[in-house]
Jmol script that loads the backbone (N, CA, C; Angstrom):
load data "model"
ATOM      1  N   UNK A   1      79.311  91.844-139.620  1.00  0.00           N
ATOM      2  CA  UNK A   1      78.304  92.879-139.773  1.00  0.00           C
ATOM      3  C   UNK A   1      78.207  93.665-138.477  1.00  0.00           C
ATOM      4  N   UNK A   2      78.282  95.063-138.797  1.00  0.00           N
ATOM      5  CA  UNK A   2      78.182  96.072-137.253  1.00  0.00           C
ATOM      6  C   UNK A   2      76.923  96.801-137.290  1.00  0.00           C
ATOM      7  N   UNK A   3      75.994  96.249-135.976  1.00  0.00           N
ATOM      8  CA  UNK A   3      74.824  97.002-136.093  1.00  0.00           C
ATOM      9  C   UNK A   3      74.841  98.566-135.608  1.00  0.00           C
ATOM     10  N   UNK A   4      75.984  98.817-135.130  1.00  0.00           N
ATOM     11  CA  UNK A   4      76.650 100.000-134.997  1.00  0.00           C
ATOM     12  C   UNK A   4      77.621 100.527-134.010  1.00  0.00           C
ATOM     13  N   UNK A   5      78.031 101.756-133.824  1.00  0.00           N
ATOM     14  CA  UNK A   5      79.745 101.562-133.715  1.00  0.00           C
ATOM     15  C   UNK A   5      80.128 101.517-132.413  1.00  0.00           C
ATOM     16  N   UNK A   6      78.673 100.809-131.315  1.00  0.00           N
ATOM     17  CA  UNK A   6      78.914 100.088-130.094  1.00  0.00           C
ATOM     18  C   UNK A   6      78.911  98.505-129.992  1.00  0.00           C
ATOM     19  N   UNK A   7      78.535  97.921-131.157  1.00  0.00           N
ATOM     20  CA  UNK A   7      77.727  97.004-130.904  1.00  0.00           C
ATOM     21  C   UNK A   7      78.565  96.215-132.223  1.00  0.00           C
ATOM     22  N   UNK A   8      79.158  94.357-131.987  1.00  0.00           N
ATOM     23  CA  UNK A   8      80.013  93.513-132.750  1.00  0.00           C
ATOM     24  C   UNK A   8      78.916  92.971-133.211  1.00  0.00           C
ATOM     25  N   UNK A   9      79.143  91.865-133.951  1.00  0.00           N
ATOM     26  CA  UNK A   9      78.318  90.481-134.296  1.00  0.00           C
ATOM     27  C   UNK A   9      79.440  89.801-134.277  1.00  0.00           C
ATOM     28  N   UNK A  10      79.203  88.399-133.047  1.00  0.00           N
ATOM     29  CA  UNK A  10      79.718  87.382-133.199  1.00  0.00           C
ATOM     30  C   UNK A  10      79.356  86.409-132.788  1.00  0.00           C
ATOM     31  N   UNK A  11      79.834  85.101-132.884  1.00  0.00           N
ATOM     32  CA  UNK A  11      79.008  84.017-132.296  1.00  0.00           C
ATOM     33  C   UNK A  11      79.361  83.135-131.046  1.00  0.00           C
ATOM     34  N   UNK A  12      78.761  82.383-130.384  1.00  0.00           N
ATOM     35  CA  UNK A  12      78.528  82.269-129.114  1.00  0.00           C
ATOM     36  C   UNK A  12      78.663  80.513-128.933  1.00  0.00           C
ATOM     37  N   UNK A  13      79.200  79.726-128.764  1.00  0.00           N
ATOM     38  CA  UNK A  13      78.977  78.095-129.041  1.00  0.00           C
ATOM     39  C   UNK A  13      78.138  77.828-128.172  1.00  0.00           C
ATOM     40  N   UNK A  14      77.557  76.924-128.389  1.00  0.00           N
ATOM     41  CA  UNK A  14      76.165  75.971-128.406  1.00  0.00           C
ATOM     42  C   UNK A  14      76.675  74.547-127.332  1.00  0.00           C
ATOM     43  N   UNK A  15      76.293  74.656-126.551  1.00  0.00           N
ATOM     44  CA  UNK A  15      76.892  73.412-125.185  1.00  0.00           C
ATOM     45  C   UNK A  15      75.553  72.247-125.823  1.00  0.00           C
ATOM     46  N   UNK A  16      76.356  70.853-125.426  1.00  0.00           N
ATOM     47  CA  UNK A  16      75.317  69.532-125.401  1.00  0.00           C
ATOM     48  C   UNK A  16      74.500  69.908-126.798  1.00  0.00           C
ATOM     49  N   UNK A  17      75.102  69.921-127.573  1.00  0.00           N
ATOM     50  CA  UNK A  17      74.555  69.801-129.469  1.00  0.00           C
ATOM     51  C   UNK A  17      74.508  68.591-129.814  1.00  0.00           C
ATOM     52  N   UNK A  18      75.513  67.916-129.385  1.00  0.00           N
ATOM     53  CA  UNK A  18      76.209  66.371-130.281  1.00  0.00           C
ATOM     54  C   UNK A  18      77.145  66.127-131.439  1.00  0.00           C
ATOM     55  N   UNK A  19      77.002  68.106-131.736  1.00  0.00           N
ATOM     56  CA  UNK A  19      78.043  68.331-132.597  1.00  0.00           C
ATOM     57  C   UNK A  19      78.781  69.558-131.906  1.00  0.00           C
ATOM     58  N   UNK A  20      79.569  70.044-133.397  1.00  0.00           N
ATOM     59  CA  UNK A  20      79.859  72.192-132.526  1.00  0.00           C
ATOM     60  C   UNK A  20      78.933  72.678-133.550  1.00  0.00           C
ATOM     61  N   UNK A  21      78.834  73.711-132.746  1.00  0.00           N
ATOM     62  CA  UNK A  21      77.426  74.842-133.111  1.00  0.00           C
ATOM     63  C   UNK A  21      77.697  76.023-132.832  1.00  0.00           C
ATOM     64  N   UNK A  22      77.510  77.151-133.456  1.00  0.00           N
ATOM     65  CA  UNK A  22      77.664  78.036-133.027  1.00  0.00           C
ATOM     66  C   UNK A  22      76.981  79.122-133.228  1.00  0.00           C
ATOM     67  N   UNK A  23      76.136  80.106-132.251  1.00  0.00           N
ATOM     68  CA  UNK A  23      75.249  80.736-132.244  1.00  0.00           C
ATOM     69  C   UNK A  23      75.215  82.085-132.516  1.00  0.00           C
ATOM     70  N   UNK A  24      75.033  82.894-133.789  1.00  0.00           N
ATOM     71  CA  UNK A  24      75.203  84.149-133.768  1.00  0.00           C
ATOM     72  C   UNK A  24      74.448  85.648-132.843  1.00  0.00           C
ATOM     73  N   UNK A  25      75.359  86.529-132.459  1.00  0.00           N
ATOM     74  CA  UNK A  25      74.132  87.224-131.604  1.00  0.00           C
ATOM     75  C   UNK A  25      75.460  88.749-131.939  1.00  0.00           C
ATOM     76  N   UNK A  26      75.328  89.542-130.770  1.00  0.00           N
ATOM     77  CA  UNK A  26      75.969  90.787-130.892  1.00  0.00           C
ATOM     78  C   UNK A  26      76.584  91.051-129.144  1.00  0.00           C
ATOM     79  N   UNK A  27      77.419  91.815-129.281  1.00  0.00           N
ATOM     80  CA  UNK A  27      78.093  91.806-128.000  1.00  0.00           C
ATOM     81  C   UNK A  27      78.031  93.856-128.057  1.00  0.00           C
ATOM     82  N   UNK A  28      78.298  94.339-127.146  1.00  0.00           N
ATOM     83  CA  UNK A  28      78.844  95.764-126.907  1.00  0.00           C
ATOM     84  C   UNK A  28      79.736  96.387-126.426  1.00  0.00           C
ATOM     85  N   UNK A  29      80.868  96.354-127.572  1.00  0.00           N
ATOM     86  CA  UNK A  29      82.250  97.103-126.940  1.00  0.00           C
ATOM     87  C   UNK A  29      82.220  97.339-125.100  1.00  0.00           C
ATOM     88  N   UNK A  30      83.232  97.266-124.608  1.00  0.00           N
ATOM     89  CA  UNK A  30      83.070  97.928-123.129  1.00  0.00           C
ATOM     90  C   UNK A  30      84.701  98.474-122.745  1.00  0.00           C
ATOM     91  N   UNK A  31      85.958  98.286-124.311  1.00  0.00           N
ATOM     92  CA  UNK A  31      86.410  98.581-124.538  1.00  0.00           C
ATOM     93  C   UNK A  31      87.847  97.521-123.551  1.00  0.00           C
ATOM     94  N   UNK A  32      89.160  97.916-124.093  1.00  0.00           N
ATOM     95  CA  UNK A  32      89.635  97.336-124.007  1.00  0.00           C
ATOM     96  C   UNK A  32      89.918  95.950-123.851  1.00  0.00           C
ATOM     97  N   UNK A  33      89.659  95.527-125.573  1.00  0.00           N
ATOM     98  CA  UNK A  33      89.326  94.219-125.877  1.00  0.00           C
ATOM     99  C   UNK A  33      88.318  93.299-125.055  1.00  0.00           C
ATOM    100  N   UNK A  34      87.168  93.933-124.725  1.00  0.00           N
ATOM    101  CA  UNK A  34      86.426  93.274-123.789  1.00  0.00           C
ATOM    102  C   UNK A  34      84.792  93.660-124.049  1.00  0.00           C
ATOM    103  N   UNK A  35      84.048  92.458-124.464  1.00  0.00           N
ATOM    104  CA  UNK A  35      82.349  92.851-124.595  1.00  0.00           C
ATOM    105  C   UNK A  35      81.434  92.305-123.498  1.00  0.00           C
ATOM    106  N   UNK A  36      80.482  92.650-123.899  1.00  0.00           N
ATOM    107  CA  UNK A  36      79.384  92.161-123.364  1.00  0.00           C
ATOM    108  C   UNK A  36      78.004  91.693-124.076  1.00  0.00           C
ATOM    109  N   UNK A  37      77.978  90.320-123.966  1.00  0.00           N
ATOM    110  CA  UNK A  37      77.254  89.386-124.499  1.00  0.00           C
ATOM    111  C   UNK A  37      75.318  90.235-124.231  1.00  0.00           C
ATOM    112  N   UNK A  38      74.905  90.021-125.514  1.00  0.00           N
ATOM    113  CA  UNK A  38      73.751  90.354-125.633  1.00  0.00           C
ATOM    114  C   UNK A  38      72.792  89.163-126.125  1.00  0.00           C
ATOM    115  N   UNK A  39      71.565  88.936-125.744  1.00  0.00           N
ATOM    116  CA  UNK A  39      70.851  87.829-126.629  1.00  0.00           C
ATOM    117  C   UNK A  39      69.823  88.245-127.783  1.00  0.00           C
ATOM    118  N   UNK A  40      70.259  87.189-128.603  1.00  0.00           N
ATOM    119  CA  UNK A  40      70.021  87.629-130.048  1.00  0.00           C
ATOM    120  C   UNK A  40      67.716  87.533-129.349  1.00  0.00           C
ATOM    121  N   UNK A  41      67.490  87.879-130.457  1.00  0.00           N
ATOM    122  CA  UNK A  41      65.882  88.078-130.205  1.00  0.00           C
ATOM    123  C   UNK A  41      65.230  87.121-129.988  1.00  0.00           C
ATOM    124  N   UNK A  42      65.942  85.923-130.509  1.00  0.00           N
ATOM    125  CA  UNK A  42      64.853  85.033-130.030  1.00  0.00           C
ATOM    126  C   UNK A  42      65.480  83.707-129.599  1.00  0.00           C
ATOM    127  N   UNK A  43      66.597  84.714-128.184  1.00  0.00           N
ATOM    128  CA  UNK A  43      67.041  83.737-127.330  1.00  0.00           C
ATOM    129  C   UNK A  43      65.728  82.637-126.596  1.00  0.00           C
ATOM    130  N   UNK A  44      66.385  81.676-125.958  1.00  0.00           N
ATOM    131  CA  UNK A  44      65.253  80.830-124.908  1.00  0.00           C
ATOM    132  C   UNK A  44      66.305  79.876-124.298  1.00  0.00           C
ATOM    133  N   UNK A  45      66.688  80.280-123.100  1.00  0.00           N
ATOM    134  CA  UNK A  45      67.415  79.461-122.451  1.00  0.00           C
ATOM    135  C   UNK A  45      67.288  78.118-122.525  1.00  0.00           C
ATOM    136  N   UNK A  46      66.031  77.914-122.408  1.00  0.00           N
ATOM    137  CA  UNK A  46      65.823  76.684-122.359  1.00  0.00           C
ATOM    138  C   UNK A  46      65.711  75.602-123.402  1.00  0.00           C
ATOM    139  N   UNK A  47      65.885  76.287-124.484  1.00  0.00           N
ATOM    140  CA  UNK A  47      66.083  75.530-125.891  1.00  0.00           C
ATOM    141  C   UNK A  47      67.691  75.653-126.075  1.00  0.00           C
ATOM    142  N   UNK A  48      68.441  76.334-125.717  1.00  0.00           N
ATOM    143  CA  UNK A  48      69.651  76.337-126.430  1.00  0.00           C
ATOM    144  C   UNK A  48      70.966  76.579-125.040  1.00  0.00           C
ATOM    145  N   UNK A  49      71.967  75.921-124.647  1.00  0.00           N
ATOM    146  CA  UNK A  49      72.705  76.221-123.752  1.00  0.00           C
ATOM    147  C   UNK A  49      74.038  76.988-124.292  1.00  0.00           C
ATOM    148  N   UNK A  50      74.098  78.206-123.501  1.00  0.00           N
ATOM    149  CA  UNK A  50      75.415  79.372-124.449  1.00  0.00           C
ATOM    150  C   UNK A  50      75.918  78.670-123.643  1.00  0.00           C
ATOM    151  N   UNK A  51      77.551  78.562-124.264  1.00  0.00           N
ATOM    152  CA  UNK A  51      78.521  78.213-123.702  1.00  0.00           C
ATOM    153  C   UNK A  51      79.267  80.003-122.560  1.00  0.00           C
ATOM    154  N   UNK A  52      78.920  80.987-123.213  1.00  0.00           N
ATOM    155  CA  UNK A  52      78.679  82.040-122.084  1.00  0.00           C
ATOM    156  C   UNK A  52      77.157  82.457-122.453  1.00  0.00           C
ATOM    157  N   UNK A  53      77.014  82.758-121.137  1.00  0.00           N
ATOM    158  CA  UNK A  53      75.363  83.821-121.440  1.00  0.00           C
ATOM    159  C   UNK A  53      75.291  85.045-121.247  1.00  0.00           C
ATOM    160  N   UNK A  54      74.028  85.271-121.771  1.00  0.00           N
ATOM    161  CA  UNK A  54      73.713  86.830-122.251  1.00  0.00           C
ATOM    162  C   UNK A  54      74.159  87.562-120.618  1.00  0.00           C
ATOM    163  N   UNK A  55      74.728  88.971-121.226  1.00  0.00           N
ATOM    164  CA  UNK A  55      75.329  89.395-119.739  1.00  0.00           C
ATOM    165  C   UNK A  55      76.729  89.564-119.740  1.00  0.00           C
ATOM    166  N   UNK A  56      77.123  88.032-119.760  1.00  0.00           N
ATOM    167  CA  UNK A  56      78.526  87.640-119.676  1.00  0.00           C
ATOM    168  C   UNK A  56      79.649  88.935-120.392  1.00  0.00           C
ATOM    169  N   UNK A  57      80.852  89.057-119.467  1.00  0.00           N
ATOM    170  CA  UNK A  57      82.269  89.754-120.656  1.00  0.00           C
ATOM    171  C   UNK A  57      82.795  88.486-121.071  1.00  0.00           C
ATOM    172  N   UNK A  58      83.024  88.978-122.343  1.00  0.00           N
ATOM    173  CA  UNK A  58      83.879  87.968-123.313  1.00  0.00           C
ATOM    174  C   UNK A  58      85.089  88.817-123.868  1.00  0.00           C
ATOM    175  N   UNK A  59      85.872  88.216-124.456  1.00  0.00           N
ATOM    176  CA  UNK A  59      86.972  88.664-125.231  1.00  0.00           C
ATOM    177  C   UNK A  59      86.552  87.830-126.916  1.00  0.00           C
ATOM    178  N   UNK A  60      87.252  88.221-127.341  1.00  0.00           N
ATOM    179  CA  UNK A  60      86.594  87.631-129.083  1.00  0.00           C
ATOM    180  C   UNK A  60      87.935  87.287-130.182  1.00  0.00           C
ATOM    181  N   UNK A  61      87.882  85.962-130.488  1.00  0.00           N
ATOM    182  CA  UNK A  61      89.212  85.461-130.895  1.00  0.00           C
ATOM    183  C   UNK A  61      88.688  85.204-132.375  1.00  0.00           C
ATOM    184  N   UNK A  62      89.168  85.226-133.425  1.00  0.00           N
ATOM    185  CA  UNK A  62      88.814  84.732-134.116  1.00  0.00           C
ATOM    186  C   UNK A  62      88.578  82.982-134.830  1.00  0.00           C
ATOM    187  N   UNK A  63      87.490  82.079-135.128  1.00  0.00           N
ATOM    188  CA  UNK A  63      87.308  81.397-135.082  1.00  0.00           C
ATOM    189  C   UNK A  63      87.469  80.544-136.448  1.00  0.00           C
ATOM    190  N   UNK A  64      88.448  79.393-136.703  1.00  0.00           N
ATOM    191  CA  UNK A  64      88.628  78.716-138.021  1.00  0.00           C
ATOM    192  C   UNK A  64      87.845  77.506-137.890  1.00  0.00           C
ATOM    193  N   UNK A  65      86.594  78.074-138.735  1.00  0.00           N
ATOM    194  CA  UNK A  65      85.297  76.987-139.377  1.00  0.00           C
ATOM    195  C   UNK A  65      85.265  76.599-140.705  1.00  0.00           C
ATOM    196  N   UNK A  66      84.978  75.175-140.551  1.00  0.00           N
ATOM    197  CA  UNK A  66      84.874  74.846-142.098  1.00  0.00           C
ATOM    198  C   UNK A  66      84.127  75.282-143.150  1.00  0.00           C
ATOM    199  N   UNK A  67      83.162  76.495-143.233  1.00  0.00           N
ATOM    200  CA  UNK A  67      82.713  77.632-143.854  1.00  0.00           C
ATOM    201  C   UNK A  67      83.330  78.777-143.926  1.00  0.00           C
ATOM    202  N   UNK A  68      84.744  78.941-142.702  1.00  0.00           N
ATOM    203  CA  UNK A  68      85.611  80.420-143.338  1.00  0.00           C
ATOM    204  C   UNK A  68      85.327  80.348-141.801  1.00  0.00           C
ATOM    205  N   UNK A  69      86.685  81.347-141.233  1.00  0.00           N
ATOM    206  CA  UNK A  69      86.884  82.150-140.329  1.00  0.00           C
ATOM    207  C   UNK A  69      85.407  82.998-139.517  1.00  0.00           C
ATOM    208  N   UNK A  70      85.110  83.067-138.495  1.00  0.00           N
ATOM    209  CA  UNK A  70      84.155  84.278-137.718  1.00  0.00           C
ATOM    210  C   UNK A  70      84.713  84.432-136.408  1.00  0.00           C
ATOM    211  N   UNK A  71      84.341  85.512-135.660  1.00  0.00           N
ATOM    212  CA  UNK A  71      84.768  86.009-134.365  1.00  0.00           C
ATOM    213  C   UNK A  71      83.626  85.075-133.221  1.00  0.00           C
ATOM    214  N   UNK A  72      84.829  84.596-132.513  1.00  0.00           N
ATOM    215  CA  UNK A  72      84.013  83.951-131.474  1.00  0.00           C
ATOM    216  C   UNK A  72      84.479  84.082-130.414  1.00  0.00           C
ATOM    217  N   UNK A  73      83.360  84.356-129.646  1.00  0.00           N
ATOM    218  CA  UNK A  73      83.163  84.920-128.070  1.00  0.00           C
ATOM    219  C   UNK A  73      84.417  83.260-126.873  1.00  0.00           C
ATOM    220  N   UNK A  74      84.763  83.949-126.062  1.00  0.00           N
ATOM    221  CA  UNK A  74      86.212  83.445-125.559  1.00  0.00           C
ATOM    222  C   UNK A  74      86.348  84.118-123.733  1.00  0.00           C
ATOM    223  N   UNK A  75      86.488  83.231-122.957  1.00  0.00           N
ATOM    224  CA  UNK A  75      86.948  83.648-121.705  1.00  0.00           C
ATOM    225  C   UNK A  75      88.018  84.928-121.706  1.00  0.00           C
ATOM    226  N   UNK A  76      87.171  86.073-121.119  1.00  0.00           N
ATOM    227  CA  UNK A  76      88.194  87.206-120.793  1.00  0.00           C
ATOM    228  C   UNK A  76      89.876  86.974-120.533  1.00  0.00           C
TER     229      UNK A  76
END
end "model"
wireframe off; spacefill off
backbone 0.3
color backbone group
């Protein structure tokens, strides 16, 4: 889903879960295969550890979950 034609939706993994987790939010083109991590609205650091945080450039790989494929945020 594109909240518009700056801005991805993808998700973000979830550090110290006990499982994998993965957190949906939106990133903003900055172009050449490269975003920038935004926090979804009702981030709280302190409840949830991103494996990158809001801020962060990411690159975005696509991700094979046992619910189907999504784009997930990935070391530049």
């Amino acid at each position: 889903m594109s909240f518009s034609r700056s801005f991805i939706e993808l998700h973000v993994r979830l550090l110290n879960e006990g499982t994998e987790v993965f957190r949906p939010t939106r990133a903003l083109k900055l172009g050449g295969g490269l975003f920038k991590l935004v926090a979804s609205p009702d981030y709280d650091s302190g409840d949830e550890m991103w494996e990158h945080l809001p801020g962060a450039t990411v690159r975005v790989e696509l991700h094979h979950g046992v619910t189907g494929d999504f784009p997930l945020a990935v070391k530049p």
